[in-house]
N, CA, C and O of each residue as an XYZ file, in Angstrom:
444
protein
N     -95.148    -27.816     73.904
C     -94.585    -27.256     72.693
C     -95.550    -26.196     72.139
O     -96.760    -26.349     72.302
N     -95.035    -25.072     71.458
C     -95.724    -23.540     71.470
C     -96.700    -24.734     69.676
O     -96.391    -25.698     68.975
N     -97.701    -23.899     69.785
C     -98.756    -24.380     68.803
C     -98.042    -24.315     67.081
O     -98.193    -25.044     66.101
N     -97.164    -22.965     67.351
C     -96.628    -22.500     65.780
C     -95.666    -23.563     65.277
O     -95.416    -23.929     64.128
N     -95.127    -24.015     66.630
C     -93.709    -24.822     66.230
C     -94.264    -26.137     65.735
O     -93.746    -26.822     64.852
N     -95.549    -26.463     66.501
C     -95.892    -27.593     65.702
C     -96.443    -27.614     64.276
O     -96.301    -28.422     63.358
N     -97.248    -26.239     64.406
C     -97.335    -26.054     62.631
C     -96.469    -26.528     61.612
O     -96.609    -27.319     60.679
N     -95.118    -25.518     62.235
C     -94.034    -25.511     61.445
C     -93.628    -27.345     60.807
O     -93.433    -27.800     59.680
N     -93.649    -28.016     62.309
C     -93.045    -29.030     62.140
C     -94.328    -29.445     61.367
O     -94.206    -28.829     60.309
N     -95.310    -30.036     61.314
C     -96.322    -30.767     60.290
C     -95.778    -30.447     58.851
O     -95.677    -31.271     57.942
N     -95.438    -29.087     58.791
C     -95.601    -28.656     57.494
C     -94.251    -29.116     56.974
O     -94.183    -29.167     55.746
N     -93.181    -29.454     57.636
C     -92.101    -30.075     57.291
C     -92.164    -31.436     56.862
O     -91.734    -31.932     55.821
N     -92.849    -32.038     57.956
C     -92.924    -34.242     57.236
C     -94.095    -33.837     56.619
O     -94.601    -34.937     56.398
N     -95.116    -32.767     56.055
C     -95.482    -32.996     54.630
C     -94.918    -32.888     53.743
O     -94.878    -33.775     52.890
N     -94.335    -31.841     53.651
C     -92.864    -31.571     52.824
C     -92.243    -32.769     52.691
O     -92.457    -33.239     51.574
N     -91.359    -33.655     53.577
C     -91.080    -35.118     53.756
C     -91.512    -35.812     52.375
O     -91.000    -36.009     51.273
N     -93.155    -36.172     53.249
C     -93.838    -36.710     52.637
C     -94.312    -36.649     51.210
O     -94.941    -37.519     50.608
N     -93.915    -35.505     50.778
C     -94.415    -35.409     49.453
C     -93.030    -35.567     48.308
O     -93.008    -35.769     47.094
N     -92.237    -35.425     49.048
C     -90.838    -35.756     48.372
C     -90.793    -37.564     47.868
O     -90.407    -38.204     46.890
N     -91.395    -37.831     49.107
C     -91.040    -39.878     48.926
C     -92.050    -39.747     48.409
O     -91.942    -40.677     47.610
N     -93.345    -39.169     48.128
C     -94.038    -39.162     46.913
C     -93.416    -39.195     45.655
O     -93.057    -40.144     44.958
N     -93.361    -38.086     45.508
C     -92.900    -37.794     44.097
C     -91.935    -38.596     43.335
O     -91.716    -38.588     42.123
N     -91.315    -39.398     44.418
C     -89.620    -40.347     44.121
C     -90.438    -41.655     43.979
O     -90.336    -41.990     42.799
N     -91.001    -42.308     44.475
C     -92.244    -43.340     44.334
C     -90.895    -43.743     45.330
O     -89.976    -43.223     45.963
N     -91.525    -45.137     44.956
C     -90.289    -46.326     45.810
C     -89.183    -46.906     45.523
O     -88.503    -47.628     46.251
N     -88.903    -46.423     43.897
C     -87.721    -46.817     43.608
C     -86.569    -45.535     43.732
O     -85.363    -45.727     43.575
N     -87.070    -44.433     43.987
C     -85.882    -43.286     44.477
C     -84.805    -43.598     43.682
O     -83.749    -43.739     44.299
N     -84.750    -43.815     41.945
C     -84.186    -43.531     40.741
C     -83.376    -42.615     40.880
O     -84.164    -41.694     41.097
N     -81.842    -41.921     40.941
C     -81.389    -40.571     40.574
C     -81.469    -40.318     39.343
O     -81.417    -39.107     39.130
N     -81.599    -41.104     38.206
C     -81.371    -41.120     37.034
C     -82.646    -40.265     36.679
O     -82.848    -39.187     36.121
N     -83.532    -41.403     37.354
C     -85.085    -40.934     36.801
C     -85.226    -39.226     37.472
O     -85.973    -38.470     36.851
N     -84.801    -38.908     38.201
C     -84.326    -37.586     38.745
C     -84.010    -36.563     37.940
O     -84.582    -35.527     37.602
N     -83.023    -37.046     37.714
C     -81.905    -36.163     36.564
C     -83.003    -36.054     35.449
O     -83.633    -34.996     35.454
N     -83.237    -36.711     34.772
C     -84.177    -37.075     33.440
C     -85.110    -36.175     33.844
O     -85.678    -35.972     32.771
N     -85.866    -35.248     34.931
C     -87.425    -34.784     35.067
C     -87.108    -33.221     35.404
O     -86.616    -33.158     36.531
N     -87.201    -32.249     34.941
C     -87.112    -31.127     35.638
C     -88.224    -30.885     36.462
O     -88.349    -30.378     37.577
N     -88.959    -31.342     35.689
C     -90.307    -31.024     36.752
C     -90.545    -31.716     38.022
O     -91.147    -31.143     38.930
N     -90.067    -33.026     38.151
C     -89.214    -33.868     39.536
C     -88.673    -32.614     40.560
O     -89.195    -31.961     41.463
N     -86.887    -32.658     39.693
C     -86.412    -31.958     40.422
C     -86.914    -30.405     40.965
O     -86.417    -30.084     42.044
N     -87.877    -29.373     40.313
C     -88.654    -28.370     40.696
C     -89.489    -29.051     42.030
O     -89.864    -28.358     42.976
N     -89.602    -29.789     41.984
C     -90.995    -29.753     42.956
C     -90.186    -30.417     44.219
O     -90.559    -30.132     45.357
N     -89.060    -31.318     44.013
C     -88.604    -31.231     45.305
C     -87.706    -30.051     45.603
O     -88.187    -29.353     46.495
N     -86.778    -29.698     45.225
C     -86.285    -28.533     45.702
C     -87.349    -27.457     46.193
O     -86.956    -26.665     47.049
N     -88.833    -27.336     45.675
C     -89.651    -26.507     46.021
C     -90.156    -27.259     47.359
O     -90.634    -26.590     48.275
N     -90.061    -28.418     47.439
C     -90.597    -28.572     49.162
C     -89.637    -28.748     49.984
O     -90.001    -29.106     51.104
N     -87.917    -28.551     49.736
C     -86.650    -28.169     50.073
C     -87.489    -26.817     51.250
O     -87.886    -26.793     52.415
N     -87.404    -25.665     49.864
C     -87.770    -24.265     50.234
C     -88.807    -24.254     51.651
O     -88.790    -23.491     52.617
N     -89.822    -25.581     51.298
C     -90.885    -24.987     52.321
C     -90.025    -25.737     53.845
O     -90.010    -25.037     54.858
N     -89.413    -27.022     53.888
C     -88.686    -27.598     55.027
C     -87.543    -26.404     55.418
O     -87.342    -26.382     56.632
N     -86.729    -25.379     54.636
C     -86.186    -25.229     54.943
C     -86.480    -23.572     55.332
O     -85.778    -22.810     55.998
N     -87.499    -23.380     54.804
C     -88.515    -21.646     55.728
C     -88.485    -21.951     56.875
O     -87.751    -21.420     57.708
N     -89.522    -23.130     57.154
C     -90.321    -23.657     58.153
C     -89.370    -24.304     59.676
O     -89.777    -24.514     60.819
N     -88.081    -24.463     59.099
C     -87.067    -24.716     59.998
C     -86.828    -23.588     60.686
O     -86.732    -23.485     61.909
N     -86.693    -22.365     59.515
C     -86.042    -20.772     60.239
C     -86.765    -20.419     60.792
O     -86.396    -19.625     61.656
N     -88.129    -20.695     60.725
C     -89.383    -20.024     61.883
C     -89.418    -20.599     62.954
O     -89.698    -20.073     64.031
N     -88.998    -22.296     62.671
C     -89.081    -22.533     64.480
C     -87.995    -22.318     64.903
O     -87.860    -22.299     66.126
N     -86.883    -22.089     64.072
C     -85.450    -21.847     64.982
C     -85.690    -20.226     65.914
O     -85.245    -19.972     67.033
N     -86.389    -19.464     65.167
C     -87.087    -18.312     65.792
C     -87.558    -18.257     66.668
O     -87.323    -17.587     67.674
N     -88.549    -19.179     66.361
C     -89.640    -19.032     67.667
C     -89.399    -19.901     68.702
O     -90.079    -19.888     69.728
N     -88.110    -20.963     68.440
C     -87.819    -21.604     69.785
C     -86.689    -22.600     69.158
O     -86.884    -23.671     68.584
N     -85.068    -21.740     69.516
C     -84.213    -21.803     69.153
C     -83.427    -23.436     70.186
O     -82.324    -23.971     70.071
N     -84.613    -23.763     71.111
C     -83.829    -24.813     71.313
C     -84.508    -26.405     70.943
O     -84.078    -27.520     71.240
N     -85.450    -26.093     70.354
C     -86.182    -27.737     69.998
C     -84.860    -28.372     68.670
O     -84.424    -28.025     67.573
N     -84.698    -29.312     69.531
C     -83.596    -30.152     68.735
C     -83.618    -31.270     67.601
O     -84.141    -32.384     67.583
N     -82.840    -30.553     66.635
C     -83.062    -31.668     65.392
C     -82.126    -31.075     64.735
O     -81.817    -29.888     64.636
N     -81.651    -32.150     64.239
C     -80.277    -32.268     63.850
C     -79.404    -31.631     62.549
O     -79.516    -32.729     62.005
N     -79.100    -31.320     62.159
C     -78.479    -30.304     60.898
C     -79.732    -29.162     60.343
O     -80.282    -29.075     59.245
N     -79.934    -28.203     61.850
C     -81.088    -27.186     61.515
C     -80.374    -26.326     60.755
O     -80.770    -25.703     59.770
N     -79.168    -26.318     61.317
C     -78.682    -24.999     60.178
C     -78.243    -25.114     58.634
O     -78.036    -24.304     57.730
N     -78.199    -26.611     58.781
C     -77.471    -26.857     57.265
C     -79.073    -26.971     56.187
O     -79.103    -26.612     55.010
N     -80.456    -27.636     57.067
C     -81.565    -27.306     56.137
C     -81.461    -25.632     56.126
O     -82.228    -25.323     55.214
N     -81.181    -25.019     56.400
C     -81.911    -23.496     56.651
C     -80.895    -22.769     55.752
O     -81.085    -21.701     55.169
N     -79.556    -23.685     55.736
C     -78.349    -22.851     54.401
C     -79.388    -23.434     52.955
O     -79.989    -22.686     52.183
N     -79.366    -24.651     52.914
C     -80.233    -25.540     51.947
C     -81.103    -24.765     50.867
O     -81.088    -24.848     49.639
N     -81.895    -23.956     51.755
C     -82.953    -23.627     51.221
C     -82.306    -22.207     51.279
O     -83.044    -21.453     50.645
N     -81.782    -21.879     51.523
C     -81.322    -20.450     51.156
C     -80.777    -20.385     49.896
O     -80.979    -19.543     49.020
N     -79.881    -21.609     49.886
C     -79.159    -21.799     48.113
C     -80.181    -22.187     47.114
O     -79.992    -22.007     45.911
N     -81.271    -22.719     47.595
C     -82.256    -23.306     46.232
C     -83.030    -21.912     45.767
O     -83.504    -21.753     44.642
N     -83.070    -20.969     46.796
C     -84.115    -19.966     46.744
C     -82.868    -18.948     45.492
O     -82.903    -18.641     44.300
N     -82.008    -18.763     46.520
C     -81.132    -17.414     45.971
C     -79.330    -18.117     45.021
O     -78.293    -17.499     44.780
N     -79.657    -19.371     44.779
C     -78.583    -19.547     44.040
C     -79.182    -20.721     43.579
O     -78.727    -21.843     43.801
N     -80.466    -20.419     42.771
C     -81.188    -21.776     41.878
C     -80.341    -21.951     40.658
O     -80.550    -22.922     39.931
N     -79.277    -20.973     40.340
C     -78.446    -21.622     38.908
C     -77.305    -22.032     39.132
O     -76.413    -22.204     38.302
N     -77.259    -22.255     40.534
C     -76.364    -23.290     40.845
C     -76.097    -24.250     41.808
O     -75.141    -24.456     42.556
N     -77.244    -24.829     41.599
C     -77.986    -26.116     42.191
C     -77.368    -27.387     41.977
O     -77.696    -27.858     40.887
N     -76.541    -28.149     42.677
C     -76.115    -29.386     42.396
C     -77.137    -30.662     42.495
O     -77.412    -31.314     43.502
N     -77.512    -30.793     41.453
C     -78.609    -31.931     41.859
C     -77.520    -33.133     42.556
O     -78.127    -33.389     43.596
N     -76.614    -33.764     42.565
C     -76.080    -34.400     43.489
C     -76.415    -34.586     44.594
O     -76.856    -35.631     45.072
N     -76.128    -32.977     45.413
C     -76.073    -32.466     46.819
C     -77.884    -32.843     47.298
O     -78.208    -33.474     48.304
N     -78.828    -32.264     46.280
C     -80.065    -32.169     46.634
C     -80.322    -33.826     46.831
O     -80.693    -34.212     47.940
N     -80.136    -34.724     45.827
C     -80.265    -36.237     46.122
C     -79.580    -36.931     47.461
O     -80.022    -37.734     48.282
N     -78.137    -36.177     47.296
C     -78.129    -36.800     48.544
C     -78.705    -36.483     50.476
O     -78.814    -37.040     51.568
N     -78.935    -35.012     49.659
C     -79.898    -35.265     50.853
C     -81.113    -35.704     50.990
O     -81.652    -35.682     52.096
N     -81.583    -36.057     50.165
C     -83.021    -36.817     49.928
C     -82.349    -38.280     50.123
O     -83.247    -39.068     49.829
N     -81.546    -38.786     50.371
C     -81.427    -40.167     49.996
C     -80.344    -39.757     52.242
O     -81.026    -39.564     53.248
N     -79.559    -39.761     52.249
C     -78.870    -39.829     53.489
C     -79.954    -39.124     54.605
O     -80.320    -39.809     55.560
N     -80.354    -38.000     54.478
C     -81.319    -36.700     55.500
C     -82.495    -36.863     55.851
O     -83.106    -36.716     56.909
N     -82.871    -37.343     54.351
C     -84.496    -36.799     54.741
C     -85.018    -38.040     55.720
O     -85.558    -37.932     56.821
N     -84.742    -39.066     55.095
C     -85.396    -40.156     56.897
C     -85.484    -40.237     57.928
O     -86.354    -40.778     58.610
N     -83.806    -39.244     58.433
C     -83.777    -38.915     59.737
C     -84.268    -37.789     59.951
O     -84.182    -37.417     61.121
N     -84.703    -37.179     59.320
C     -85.314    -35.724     59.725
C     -87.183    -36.252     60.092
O     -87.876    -36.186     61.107
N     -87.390    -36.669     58.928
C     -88.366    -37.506     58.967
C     -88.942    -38.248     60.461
O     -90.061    -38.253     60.974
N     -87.686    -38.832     60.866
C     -87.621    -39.628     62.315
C     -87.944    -38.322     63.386
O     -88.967    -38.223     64.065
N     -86.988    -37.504     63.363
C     -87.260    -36.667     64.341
C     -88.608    -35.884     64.110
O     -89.396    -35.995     65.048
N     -88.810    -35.517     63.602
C     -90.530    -34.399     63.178
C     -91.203    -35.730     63.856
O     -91.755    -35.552     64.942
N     -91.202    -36.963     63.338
C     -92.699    -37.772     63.904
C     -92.571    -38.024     65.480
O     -93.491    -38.310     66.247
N     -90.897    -37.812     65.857
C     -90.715    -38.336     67.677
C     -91.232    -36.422     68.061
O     -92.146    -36.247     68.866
N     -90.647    -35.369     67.499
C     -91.354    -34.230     68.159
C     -92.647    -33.578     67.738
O     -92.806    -32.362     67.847
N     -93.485    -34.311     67.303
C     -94.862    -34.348     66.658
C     -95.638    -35.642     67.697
O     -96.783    -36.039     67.480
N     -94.767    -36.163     68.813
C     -95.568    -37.118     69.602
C     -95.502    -36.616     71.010
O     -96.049    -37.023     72.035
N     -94.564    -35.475     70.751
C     -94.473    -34.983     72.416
C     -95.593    -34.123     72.917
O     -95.598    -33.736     74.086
């Protein structure tokens, strides 16, 4: 695997990782809703999972993981249509996505 793509990918399950940070362990939507400063900082590591996707889709359009294009729309809408952000949509992909994405970065982070 080319050196960048693994960049890319680290910099994604930190991204991950700093999301199930920020959510602690009870992953609250309420407590969500209630924080702008919550919701800023994950949608801001949205932005960096969903750069970091378009660079490896670039630099090597066939390493496989699963809804690359729908992170890479993702972060296109948080960047260029932040006033109309469904926090819904963003939870549920933090709550359905991010584990399995999660799954895959740590199985292509072992190859």
């Amino acid at each position: 695997m080319d050196d960048q793509v693994r960049k890319y990918l680290y910099d994604i399950g930190e991204a991950i990782a700093s999301i199930f940070s920020y959510l602690g362990d009870k992953r609250d939507f309420s407590c969500y809703l209630g924080s702008k400063m919550l919701r800023r900082a994950v949608e801001r590591e949205f932005e960096i999972i969903g750069e970091a996707m378009n660079r490896i889709d670039r630099v090597d359009p066939h390493i496989a993981i699963s809804y690359k294009t729908q992170i890479i729309s993702m972060r296109n809408r948080v960047i260029h249509g932040y006033d109309k952000i469904d926090d819904a949509i963003v939870w549920g992909a933090v709550v359905k996505y991010l584990p399995m994405l999660q799954e895959e970065i740590d199985s292509l982070m072992k190859q």
